[in-house]
Backbone as JSON Lines, residues from 0, in Angstrom:
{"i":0,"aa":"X","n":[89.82,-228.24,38.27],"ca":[89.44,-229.25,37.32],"c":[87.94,-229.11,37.02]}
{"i":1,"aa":"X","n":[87.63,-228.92,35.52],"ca":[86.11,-229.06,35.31],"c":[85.67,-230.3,34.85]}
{"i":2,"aa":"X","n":[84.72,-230.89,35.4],"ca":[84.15,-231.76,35.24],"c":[82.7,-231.97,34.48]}
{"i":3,"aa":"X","n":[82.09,-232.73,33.82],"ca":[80.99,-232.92,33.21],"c":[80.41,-234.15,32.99]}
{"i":4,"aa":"X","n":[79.29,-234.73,33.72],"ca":[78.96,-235.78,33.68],"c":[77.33,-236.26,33.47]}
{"i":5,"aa":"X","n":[77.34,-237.0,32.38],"ca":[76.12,-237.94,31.99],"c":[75.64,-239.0,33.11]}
{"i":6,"aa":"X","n":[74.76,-238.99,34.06],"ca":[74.95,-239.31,34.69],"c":[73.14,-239.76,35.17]}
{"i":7,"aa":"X","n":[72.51,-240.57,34.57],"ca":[70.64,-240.14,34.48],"c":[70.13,-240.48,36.11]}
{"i":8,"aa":"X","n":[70.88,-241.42,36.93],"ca":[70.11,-242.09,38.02],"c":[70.06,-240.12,39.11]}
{"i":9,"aa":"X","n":[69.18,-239.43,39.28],"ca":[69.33,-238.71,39.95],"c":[69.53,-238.64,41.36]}
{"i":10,"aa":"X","n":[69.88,-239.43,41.96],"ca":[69.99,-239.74,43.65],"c":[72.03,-239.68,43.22]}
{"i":11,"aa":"X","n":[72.35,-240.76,42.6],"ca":[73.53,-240.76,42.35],"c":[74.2,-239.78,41.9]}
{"i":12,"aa":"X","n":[73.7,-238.82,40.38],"ca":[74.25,-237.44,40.07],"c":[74.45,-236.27,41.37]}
{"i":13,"aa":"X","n":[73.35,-236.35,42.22],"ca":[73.29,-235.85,42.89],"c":[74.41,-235.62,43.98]}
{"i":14,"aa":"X","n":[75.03,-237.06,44.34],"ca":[75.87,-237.74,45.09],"c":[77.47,-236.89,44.48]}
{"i":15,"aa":"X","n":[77.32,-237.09,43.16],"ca":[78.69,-236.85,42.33],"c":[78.48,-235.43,42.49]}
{"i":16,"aa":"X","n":[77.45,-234.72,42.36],"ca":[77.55,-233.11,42.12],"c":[77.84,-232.29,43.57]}
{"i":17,"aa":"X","n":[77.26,-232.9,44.87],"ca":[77.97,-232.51,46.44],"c":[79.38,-232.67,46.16]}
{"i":18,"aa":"X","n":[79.91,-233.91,46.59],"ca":[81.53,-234.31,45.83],"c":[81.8,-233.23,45.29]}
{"i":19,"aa":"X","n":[81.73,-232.85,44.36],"ca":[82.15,-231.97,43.15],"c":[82.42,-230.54,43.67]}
{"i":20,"aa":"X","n":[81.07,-230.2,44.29],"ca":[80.75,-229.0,44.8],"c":[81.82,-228.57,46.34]}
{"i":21,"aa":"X","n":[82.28,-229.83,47.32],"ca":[82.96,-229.71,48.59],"c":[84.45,-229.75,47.91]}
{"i":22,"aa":"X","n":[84.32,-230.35,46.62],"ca":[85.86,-230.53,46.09],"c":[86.47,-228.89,45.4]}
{"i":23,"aa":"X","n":[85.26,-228.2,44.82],"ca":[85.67,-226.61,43.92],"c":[85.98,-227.3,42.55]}
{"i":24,"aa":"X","n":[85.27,-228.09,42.71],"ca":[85.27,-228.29,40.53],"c":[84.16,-228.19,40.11]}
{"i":25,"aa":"X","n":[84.29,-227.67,39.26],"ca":[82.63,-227.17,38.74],"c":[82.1,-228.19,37.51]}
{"i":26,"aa":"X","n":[80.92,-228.62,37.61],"ca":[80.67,-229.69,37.11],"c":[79.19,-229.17,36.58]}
{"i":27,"aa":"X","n":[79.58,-229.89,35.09],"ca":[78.04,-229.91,34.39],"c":[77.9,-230.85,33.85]}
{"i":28,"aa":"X","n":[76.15,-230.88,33.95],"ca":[75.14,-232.19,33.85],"c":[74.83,-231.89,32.42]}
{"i":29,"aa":"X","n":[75.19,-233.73,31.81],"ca":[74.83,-233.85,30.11],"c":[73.5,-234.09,30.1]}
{"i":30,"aa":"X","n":[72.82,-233.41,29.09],"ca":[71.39,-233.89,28.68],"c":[71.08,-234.11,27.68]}
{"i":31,"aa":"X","n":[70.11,-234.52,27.21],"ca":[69.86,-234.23,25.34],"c":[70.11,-235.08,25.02]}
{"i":32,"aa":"X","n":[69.97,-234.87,23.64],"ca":[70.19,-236.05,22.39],"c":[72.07,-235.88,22.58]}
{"i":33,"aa":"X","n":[72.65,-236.76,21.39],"ca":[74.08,-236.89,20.93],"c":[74.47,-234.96,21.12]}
{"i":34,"aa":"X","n":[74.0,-234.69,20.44],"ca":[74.35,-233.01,19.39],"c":[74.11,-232.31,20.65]}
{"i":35,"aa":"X","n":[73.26,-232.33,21.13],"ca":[73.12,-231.04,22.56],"c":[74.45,-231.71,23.69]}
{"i":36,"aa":"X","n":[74.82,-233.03,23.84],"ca":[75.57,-232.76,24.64],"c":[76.73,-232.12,24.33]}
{"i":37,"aa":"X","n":[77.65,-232.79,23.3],"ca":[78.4,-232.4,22.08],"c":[78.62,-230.75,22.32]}
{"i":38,"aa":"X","n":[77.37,-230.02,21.87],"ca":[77.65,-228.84,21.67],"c":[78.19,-228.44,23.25]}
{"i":39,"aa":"X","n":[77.25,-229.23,24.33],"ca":[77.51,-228.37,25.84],"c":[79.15,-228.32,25.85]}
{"i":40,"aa":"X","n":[79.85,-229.81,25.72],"ca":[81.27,-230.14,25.72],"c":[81.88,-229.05,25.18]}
{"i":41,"aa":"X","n":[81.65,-229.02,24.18],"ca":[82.41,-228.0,23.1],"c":[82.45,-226.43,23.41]}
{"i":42,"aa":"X","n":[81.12,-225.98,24.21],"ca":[81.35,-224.48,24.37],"c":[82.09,-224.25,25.49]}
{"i":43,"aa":"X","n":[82.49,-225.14,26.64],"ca":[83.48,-225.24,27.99],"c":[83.87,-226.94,28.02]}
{"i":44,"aa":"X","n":[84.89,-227.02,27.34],"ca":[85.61,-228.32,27.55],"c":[85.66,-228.77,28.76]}
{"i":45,"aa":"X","n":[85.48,-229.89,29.24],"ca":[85.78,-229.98,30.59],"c":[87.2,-231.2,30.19]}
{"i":46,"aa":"X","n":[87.93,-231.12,31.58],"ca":[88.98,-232.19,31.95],"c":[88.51,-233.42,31.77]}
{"i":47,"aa":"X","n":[87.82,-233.6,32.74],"ca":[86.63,-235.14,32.76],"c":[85.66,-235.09,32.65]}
{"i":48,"aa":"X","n":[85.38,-236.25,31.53],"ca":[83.99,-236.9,31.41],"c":[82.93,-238.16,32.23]}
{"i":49,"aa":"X","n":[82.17,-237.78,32.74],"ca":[81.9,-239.11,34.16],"c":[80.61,-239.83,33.05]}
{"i":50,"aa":"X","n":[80.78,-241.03,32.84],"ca":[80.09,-241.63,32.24],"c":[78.91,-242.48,33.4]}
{"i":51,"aa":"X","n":[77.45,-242.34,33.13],"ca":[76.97,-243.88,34.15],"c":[77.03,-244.97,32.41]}
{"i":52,"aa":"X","n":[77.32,-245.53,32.29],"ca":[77.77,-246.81,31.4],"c":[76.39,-248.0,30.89]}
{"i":53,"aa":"X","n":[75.66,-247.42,31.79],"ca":[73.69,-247.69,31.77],"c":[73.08,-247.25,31.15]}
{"i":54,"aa":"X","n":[73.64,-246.04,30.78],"ca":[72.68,-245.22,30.04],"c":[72.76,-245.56,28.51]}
{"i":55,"aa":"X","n":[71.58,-245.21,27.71],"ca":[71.76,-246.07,26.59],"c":[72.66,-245.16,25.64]}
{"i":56,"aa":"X","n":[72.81,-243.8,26.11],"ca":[73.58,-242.81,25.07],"c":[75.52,-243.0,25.3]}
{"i":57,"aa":"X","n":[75.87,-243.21,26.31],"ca":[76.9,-243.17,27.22],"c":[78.38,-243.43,26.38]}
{"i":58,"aa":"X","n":[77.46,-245.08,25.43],"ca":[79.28,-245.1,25.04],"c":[79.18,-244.53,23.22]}
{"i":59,"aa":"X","n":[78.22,-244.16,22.94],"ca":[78.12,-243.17,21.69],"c":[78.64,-241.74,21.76]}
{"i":60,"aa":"X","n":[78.37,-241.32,22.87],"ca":[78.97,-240.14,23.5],"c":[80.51,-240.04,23.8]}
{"i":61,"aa":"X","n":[80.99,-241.12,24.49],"ca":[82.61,-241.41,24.57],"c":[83.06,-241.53,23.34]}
{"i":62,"aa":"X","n":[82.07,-242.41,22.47],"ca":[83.21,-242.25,21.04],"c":[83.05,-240.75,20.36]}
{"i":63,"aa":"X","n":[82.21,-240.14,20.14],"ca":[82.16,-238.66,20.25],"c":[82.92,-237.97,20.64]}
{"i":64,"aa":"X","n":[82.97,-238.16,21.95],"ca":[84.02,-237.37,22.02],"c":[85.47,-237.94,22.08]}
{"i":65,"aa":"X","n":[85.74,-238.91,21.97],"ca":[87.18,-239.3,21.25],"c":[87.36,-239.17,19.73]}
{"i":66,"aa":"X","n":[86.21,-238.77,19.45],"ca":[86.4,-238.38,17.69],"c":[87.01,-237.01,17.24]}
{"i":67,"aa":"X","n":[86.29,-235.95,18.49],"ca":[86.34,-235.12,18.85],"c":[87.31,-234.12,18.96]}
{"i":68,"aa":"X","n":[88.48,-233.46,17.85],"ca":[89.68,-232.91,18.44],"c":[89.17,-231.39,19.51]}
{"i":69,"aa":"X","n":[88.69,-231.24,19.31],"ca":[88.32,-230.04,20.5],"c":[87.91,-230.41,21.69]}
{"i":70,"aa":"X","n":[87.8,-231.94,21.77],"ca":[87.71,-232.17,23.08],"c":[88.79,-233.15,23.62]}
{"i":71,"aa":"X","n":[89.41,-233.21,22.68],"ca":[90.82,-234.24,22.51],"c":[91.38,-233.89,23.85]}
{"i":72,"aa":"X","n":[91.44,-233.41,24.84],"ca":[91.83,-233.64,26.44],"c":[91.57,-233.91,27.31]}
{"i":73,"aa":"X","n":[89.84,-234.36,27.14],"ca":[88.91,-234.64,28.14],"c":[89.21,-236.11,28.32]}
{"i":74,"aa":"X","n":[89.2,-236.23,30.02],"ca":[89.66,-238.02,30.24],"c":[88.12,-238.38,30.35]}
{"i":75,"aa":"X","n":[88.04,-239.43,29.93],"ca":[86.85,-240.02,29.97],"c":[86.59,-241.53,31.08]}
{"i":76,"aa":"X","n":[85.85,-240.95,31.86],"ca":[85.61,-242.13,33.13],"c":[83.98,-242.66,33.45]}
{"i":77,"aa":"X","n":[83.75,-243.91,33.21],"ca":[83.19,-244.57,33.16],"c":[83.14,-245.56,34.23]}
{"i":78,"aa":"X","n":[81.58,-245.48,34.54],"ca":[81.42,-246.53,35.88],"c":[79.73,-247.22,34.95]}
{"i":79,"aa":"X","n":[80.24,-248.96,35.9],"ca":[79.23,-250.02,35.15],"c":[79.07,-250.9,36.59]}
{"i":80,"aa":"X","n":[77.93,-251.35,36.49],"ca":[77.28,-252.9,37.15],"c":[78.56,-253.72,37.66]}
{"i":81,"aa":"X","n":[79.04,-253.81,38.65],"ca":[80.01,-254.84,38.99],"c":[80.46,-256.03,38.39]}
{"i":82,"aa":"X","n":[78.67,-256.6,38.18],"ca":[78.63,-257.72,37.17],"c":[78.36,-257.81,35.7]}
{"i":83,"aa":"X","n":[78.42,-256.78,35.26],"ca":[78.01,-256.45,33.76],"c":[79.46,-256.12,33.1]}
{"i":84,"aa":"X","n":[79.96,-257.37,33.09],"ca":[81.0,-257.41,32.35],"c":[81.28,-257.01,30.77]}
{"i":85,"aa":"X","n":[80.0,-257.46,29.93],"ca":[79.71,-256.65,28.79],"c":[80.15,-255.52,28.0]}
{"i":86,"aa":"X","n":[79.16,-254.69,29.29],"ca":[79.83,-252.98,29.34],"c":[80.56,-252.82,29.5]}
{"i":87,"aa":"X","n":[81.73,-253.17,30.95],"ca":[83.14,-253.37,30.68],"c":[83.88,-252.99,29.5]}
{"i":88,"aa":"X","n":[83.7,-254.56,28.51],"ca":[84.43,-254.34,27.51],"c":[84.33,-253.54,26.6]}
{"i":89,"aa":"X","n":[82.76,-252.89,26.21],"ca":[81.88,-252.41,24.78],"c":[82.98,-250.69,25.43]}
{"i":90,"aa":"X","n":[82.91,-250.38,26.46],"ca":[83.85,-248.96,27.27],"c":[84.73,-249.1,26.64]}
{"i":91,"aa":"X","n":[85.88,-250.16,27.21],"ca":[87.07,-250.02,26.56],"c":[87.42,-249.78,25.22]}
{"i":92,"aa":"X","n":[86.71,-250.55,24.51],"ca":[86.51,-250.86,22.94],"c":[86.25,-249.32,21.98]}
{"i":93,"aa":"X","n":[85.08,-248.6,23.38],"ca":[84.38,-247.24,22.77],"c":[86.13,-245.7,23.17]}
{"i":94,"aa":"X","n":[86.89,-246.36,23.38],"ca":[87.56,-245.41,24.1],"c":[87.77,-245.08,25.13]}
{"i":95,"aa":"X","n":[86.25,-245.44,26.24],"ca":[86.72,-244.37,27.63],"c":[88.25,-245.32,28.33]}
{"i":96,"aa":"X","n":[88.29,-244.24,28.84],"ca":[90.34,-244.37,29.64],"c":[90.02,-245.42,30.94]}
{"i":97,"aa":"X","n":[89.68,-244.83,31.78],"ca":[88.92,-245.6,32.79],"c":[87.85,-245.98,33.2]}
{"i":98,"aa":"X","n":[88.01,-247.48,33.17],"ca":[86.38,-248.73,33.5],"c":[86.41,-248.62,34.93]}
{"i":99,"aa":"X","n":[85.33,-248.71,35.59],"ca":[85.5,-249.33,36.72],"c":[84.31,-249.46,37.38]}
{"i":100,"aa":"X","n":[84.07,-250.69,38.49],"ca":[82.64,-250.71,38.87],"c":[82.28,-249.67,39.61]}
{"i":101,"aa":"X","n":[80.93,-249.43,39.94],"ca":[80.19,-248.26,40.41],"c":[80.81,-248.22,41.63]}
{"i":102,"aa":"X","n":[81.21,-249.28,43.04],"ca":[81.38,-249.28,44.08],"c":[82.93,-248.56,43.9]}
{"i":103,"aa":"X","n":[83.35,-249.03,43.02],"ca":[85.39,-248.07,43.19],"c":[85.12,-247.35,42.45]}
{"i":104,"aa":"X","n":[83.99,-246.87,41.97],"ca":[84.07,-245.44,40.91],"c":[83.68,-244.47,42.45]}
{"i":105,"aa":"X","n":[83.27,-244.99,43.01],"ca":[82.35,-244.59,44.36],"c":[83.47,-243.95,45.54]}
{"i":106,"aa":"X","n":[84.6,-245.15,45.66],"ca":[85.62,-244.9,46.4],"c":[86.36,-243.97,46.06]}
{"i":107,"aa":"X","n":[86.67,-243.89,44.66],"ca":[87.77,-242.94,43.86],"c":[87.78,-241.97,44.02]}
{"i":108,"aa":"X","n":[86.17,-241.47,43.97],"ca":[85.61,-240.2,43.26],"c":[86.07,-238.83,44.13]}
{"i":109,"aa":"X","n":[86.62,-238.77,45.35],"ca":[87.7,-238.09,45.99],"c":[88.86,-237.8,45.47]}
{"i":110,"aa":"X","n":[89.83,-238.81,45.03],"ca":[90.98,-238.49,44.39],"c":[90.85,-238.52,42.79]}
{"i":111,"aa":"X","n":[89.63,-238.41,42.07],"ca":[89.44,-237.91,40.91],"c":[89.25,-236.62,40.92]}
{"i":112,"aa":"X","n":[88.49,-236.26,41.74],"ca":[88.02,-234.57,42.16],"c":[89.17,-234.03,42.45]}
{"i":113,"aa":"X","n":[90.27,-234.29,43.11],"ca":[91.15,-233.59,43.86],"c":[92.28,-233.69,42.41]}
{"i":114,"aa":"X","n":[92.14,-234.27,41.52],"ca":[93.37,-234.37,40.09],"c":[94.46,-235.4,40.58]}
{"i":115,"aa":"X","n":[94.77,-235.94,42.02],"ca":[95.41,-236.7,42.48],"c":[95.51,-237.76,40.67]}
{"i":116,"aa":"X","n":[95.02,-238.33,40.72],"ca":[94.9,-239.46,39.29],"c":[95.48,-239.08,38.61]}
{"i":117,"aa":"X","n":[95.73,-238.22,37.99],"ca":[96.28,-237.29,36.66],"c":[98.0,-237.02,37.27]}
{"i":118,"aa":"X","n":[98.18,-236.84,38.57],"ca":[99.32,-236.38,38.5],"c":[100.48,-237.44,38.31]}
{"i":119,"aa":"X","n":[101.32,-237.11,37.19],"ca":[102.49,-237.88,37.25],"c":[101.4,-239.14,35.72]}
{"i":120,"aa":"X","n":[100.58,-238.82,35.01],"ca":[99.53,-239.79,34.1],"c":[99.25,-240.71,34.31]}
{"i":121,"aa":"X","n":[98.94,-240.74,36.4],"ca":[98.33,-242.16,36.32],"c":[96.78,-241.69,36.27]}
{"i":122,"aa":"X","n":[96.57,-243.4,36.0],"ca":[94.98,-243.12,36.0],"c":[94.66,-244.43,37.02]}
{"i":123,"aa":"X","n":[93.18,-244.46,37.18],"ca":[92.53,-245.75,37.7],"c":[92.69,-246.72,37.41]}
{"i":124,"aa":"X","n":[93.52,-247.73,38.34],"ca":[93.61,-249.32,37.66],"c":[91.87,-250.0,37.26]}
{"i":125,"aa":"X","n":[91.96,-250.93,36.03],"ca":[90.38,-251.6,36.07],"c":[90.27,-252.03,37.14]}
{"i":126,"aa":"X","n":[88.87,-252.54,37.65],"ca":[88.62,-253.45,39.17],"c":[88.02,-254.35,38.24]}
């Protein structure tokens, strides 16, 4: 499974990219404006998209790439503030598949890496 994630707090990317790395999915870091990430997506599609939901580019990017038919397979997962219900909804609204707070995006992030989620099309219940 390739993975690719926007992800700015660097202690935390960091966190997701070990994960990633003990799991054998190869994972790349979004940067840039809209168009540079866009293009990164586009020259190696990845499976999943890891959103941090903080960032001010995050859910412009999800609708992007749900606009997106060349990237029309990428699941898009999104983690927000426990209490920032807001974002929550503005996610859902923008497309991404799965919301969920940072602490069960935290728990998950094992059986996201491993494709466990995907098999059989489940995904992450909201928390």
């Amino acid at each position: 499974m390739k993975l690719a994630a926007l992800v700015p707090d660097l202690f935390f990317a960091t966190r997701i990219a070990e994960a990633a790395r003990s799991a054998g999915a190869p994972l790349t870091a979004l940067q840039g404006d809209l168009a540079a990430m866009l293009a990164t997506l586009r020259r190696d599609p990845p499976d999943v998209v890891v959103l941090d939901l903080t960032a001010p580019i995050a859910l412009a990017l999800a609708r992007a790439v749900r606009a997106d038919p060349a990237l029309a397979g990428a699941r898009l997962v999104g983690f927000y503030a426990h209490v920032d219900e807001p974002t929550r909804a503005a996610a859902l609204e923008a497309g991404v598949h799965d919301v969920l707070p940072k602490s069960a995006f935290t728990r998950r992030l094992p059986e996201l890496l491993s494709g466990a989620w995907r098999a059989g099309g489940k995904s992450f219940p909201g928390e």
